[in-house]
Structures are given as C-alpha cells and as structure tokens.
ZANU-250909 format. One record per residue (C-alpha): residue number from 1; x, y, z. Coordinates in Angstrom, 3 decimals. Example, Ala and Ser with C-alpha at 12.3 -4.5 7.8 and 13.67 -1.06 7.14 Angstrom:
BEGIN
REC,i,px,py,pz
REC,1,12.300,-4.500,7.800
REC,2,13.670,-1.060,7.140
END
This chain:
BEGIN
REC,i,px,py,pz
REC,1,69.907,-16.767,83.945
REC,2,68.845,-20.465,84.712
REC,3,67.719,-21.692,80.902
REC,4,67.683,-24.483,79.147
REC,5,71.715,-24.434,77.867
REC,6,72.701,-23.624,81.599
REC,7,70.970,-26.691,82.692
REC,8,72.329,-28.647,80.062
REC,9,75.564,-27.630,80.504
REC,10,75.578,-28.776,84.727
REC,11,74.472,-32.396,83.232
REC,12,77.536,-32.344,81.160
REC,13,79.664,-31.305,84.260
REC,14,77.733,-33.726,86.420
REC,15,78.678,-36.813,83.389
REC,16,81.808,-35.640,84.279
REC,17,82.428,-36.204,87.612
REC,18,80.501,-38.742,87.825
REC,19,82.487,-40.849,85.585
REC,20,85.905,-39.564,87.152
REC,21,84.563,-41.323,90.154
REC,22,83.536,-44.481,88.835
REC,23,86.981,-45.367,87.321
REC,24,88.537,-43.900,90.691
REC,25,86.077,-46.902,92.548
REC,26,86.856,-49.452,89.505
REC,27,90.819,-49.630,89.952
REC,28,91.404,-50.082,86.198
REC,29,88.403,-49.625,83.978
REC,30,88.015,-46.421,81.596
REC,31,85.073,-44.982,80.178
REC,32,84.669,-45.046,76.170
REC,33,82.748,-41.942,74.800
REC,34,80.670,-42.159,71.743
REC,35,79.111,-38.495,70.382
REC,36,75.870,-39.023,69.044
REC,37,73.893,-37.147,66.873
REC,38,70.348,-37.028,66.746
REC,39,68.049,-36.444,63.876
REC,40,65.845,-34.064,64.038
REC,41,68.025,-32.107,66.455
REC,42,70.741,-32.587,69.379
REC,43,72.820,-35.290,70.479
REC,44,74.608,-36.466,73.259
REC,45,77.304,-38.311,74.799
REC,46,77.315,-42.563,75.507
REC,47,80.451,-43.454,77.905
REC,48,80.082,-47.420,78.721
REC,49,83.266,-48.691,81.110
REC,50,83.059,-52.585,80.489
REC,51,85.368,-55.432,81.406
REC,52,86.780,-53.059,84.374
REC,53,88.076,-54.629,87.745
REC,54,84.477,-53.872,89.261
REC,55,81.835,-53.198,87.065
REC,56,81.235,-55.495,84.446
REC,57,79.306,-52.902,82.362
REC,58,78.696,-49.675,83.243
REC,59,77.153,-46.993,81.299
REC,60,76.616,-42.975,82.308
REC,61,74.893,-41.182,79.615
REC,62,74.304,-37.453,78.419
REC,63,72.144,-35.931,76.025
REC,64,70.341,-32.865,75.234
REC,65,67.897,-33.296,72.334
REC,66,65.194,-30.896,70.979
REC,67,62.868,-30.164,67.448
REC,68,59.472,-31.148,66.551
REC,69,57.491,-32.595,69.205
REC,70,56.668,-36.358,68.282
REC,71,52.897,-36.975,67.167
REC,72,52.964,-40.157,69.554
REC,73,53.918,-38.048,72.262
REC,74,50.868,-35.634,71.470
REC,75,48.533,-38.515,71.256
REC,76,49.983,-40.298,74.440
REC,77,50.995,-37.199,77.098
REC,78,48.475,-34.355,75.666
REC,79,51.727,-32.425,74.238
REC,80,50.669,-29.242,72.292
REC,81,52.021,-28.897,68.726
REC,82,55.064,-27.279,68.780
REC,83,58.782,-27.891,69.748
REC,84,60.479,-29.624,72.501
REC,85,63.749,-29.447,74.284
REC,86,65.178,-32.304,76.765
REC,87,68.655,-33.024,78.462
REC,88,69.577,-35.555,81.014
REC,89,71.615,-37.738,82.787
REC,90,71.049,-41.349,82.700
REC,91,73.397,-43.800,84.771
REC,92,73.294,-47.902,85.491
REC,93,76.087,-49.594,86.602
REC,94,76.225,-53.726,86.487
REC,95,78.973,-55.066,88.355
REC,96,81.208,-58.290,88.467
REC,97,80.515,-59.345,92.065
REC,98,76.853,-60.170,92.927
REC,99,77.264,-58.495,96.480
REC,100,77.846,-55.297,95.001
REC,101,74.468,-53.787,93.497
REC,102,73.129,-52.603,90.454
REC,103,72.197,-49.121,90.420
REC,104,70.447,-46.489,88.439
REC,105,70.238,-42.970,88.200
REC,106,68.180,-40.527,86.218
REC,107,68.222,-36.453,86.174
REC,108,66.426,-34.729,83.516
REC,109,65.122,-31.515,82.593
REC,110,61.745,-31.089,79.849
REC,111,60.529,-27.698,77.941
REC,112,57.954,-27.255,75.593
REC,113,58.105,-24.027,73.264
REC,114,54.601,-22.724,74.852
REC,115,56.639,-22.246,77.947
REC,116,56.398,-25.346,80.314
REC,117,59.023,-27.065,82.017
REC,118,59.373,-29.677,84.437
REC,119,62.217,-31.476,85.807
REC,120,62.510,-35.479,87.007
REC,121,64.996,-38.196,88.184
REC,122,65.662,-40.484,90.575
REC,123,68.240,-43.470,92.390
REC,124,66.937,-46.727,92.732
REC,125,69.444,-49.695,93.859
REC,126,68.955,-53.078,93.002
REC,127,71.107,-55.546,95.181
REC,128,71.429,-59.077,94.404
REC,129,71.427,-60.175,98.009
REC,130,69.587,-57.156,100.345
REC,131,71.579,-56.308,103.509
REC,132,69.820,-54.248,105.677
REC,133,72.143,-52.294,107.138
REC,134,73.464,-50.838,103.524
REC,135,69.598,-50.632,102.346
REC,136,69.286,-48.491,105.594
REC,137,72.973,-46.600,104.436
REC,138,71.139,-45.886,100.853
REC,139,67.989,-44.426,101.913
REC,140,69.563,-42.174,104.634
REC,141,71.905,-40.564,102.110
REC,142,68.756,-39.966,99.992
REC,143,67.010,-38.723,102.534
REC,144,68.906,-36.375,103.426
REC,145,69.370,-34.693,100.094
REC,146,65.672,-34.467,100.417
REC,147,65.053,-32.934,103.643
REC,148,67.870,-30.000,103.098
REC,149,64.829,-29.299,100.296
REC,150,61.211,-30.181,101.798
REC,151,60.667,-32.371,104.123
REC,152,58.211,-34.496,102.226
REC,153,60.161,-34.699,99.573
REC,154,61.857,-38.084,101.297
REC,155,58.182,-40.053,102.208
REC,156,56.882,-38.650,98.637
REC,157,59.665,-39.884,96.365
REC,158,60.406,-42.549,98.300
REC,159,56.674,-44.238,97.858
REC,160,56.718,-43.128,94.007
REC,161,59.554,-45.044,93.421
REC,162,58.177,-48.431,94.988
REC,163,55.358,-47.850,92.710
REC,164,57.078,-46.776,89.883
REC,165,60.184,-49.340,90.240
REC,166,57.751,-52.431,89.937
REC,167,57.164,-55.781,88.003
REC,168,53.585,-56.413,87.595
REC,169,53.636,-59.453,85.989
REC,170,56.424,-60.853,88.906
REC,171,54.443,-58.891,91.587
REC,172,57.899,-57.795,92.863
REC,173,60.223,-54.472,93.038
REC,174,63.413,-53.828,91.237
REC,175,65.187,-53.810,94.195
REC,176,65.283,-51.581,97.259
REC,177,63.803,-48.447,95.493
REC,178,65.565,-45.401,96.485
REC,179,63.562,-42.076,95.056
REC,180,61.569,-41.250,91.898
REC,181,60.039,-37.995,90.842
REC,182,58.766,-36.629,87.581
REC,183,56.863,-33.274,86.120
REC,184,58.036,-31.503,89.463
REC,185,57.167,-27.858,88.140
REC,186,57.208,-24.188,90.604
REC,187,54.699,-24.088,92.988
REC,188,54.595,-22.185,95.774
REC,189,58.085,-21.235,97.272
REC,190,59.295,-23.723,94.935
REC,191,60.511,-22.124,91.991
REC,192,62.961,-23.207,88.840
REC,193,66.166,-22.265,90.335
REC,194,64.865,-24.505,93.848
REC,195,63.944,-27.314,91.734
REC,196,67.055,-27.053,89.003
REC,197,69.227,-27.324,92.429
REC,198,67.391,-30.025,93.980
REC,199,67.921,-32.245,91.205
REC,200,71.601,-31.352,90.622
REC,201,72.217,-32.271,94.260
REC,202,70.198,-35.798,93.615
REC,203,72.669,-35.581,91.051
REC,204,75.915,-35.132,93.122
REC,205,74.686,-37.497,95.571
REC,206,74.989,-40.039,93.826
REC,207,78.935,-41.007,93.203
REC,208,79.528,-40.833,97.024
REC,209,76.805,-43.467,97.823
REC,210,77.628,-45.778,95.148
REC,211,81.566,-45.846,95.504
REC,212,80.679,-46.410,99.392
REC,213,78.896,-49.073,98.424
REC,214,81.222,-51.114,96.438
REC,215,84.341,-50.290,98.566
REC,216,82.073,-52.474,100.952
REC,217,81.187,-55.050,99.052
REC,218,83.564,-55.430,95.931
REC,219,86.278,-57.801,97.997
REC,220,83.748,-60.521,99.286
REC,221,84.251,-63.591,98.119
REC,222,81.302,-65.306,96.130
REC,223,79.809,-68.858,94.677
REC,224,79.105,-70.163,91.070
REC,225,75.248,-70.283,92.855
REC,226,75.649,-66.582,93.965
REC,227,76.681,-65.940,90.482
REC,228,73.972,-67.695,88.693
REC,229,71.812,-65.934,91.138
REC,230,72.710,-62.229,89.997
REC,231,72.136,-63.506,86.562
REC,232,69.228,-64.535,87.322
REC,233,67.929,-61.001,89.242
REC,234,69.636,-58.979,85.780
REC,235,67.013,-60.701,83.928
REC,236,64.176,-59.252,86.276
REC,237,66.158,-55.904,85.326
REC,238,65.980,-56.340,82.100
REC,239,62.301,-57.200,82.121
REC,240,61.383,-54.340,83.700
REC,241,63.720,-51.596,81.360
REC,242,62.496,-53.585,78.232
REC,243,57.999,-53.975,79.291
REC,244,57.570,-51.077,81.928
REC,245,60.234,-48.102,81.603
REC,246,58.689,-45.041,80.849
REC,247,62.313,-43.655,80.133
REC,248,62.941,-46.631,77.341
REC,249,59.462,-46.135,75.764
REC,250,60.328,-42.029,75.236
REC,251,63.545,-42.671,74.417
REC,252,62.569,-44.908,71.309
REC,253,59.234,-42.822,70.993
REC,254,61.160,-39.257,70.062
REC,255,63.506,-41.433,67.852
REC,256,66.585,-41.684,70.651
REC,257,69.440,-43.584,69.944
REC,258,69.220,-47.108,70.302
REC,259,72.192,-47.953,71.650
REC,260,72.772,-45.433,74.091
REC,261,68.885,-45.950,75.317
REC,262,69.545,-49.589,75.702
REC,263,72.621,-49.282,77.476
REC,264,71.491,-50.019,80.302
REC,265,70.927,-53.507,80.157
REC,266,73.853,-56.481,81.097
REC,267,76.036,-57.632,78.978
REC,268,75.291,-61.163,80.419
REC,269,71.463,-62.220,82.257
REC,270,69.834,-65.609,82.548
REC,271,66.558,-66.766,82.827
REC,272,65.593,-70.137,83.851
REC,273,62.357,-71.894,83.776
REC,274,60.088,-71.806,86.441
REC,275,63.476,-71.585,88.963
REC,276,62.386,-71.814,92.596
REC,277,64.573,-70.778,95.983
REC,278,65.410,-72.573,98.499
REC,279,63.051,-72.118,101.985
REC,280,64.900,-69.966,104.117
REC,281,67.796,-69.093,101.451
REC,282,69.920,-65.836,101.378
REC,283,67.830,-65.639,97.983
REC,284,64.556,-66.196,99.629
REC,285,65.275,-64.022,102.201
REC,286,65.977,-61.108,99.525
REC,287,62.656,-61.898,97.883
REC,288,60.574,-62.121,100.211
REC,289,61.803,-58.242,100.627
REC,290,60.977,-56.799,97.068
REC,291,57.713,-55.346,97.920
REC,292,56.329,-51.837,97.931
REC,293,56.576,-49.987,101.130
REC,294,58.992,-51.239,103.285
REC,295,60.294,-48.759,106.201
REC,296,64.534,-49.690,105.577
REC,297,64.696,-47.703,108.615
REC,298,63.229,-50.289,111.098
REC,299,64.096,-53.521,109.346
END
C-alpha cells in the first residue's frame, strides 16, 4: 500500500544514494549527518559535505514532518483546520570551480488529514558560465524522465520552472531552469502510485546528470575574475532562496529548522555595487541568456 510512511521511507533511500554518489564524484569529501527533531512533530536528516575536493558546500536534506496545520498556512494556501503530514528531499550543491554548476533539487510529498495529497519537485541548474552543449545535455536527461510519463510533462515543467526560477527585481533566471512542478494530484489515468513514481524517478535522475556534469567540468582550469564572477552569480542565488522561494517561506512558516532550511545557501557570495560586464564577455554572453523561455535544444 503506497501511504504516507512508504513514501517517506523511498526519500530516505533516495538521501541515500544520492549522497553515496556525491562523495563517489567529490574524490575526498564526506557527508556530516545531523538528526533533527521538530516540534510539534517529525524530524529529519541535514547531511552538508563542505571543504571536499569538488564541492565547496554541499547539502542533501531529508525530512518528514507532520501535526497541527499552521494558522499562516490556513490564512495564506486556504488549508482546512486539521493536521498535516510532509516529507521531502531537498538537494543544492555549490562547488569550488566556477565551471562546474550549482544545482538544486526538490522531491516532496503533502497530505492533509481530510484526505488530499499532492506531490512536487523539481532540478534547476545554475551554471556560472552557460555552455550550450551541457545546457542541451541537462534538459535532454530531464526530458526524458518526462516523456517515459506524459509527454507534456517536459514543455509543462519545463516553462513552470522559467517562471518559477526567476528574479523579479534583476529581471533574470536562476540559471538554465531545468523542471518545476507542484500540487500534481490523480487525474485521469494519472493516479498516486503514477505520480509517487514519477517523482521518485525525477528523483533518481538526478545523481547521474550531476556527476556527468562535474566529471566534465571539475579539471578546467580557472581565473581570480572567473572566481569573483561565481561569487558574484551565488549572490543572485542567494537573493532569490532568501526574497522569492516558496520552499524557504514554508519551511520557516510551519516552524522548520533553520539551519537545515537555509542550507542551501554558499558558504562564501559577493555582491558588488552596481558591477557591470564587459561587452561581449564570457559573462555577458551568460547573461544575456538568463531569460524565460529559451529552446536549449536549438541554441
């Protein structure tokens, strides 16, 4: 039977091998766990890797929290009095060398005690310095964990995450994008155990891209500019976690763990006033390409 403590108990599996993976693709960096308990009910499982031979900071998160369901989150979503149970996955990796990427990844799985569920997640990759034959590489993989599912799945997610993934105020993306869904509940031939699968594969998919990615990129040589550059491109990062994330604002909203919610930001950003790029720079060249809708297919 596909409940709530089955579906929690895949996410733990999927931490896992996740992290198994990561310090495979690092060389010589290990995971730290901290248990966490949550009052009010549940807890979960914080494992940062930092100072490895790749990532400068990485953090892959678990947690399965339930009780009373938060009066803000009544007011603010339309929640019914009652009880609420959620477990997830949440994953963002910061590395050492600007020409590997940041990435994110999110799996999670909502119930309310009248009955509803829904589940949500995403990958979204922010690189430092866009190449577009490995933004092409990231969006085929994803793609084709969506198609084995529904075919407009891919086109869906794809344009929810350049929505969702933006700065307002910097009238920019994140990054690349990747996919983002959310509230995905049965309908039609789509029922809980299609949609509980489809996530976990999201899931899955995403050591295999990432470790492909840095076994491509981790070697290259790089500048004190390029550096000051991905400094500069973790503050946008951290702009956008700290003003726009939905998935920071609930976290702090049902009384989440501070630390583990904010894990996801650098140990080291910059921001500089008013900086400008130079015409025609590797930098201006990657923004000029954080905007919403762009086919990484024909680029």
């Amino acid at each position: 039977m596909l409940d709530k403590d089955t579906i929690s108990a895949e996410f733990k599996t999927l931490q896992d091998n996740i992290c198994q993976a990561l310090e495979a693709a690092d060389g010589s960096g290990k995971f730290v766990e901290d248990q966490w308990q949550r009052e009010g009910g549940g807890g979960g499982r914080s494992r940062v890797l930092q100072d490895g031979s790749v990532l400068e900071k990485g953090g892959v998160g678990f947690s399965a929290v339930y009780g009373n369901t938060p009066e803000a989150l009544q007011q603010k979503m339309g929640f019914p009095q009652g009880e609420f149970f959620a477990t997830g996955v949440s994953i963002v990796m910061h590395p050492h060398n600007p020409h590997v990427p940041i990435i994110h990844m999110n799996v999670r799985y909502f119930e309310l005690s009248n009955g509803t569920f829904w589940f949500g997640g995403g990958i979204d990759l922010t690189p430092h310095y866009i190449v577009p034959e490995q933004a092409a590489y990231f969006h085929q993989q994803l793609k084709q964990v969506c198609d084995k599912h529904n075919p407009a799945y891919y086109p869906e997610f794809k344009a929810w995450a350049d929505r969702y993934f933006y700065l307002p105020h910097r009238q920019e993306t994140r990054g690349i994008g990747g996919i983002f869904f959310d509230r995905l509940k049965p309908e039609g031939r789509r029922d809980k155990t299609a949609l509980h699968t489809f996530v976990m594969n999201v899931g899955r998919a995403f050591a295999p891209i990432y470790t492909h990615l840095i076994a491509l990129n981790k070697d290259k040589p790089y500048t004190e500019a390029q550096k000051e550059w991905q400094l500069l491109r973790r503050g946008r990062y951290v702009e956008f976690n700290l003003v726009w994330d939905q998935g920071t604002k609930f976290g702090l909203e049902t009384g989440g763990r501070t630390e583990s919610i904010l894990m996801s930001l650098p140990q080291h950003a910059s921001w500089r006033y008013n900086h400008q790029v130079q015409a025609d720079s590797p930098e201006a060249q990657t923004l000029a390409q954080l905007k919403q809708g762009i086919d990484w297919f024909s680029i």
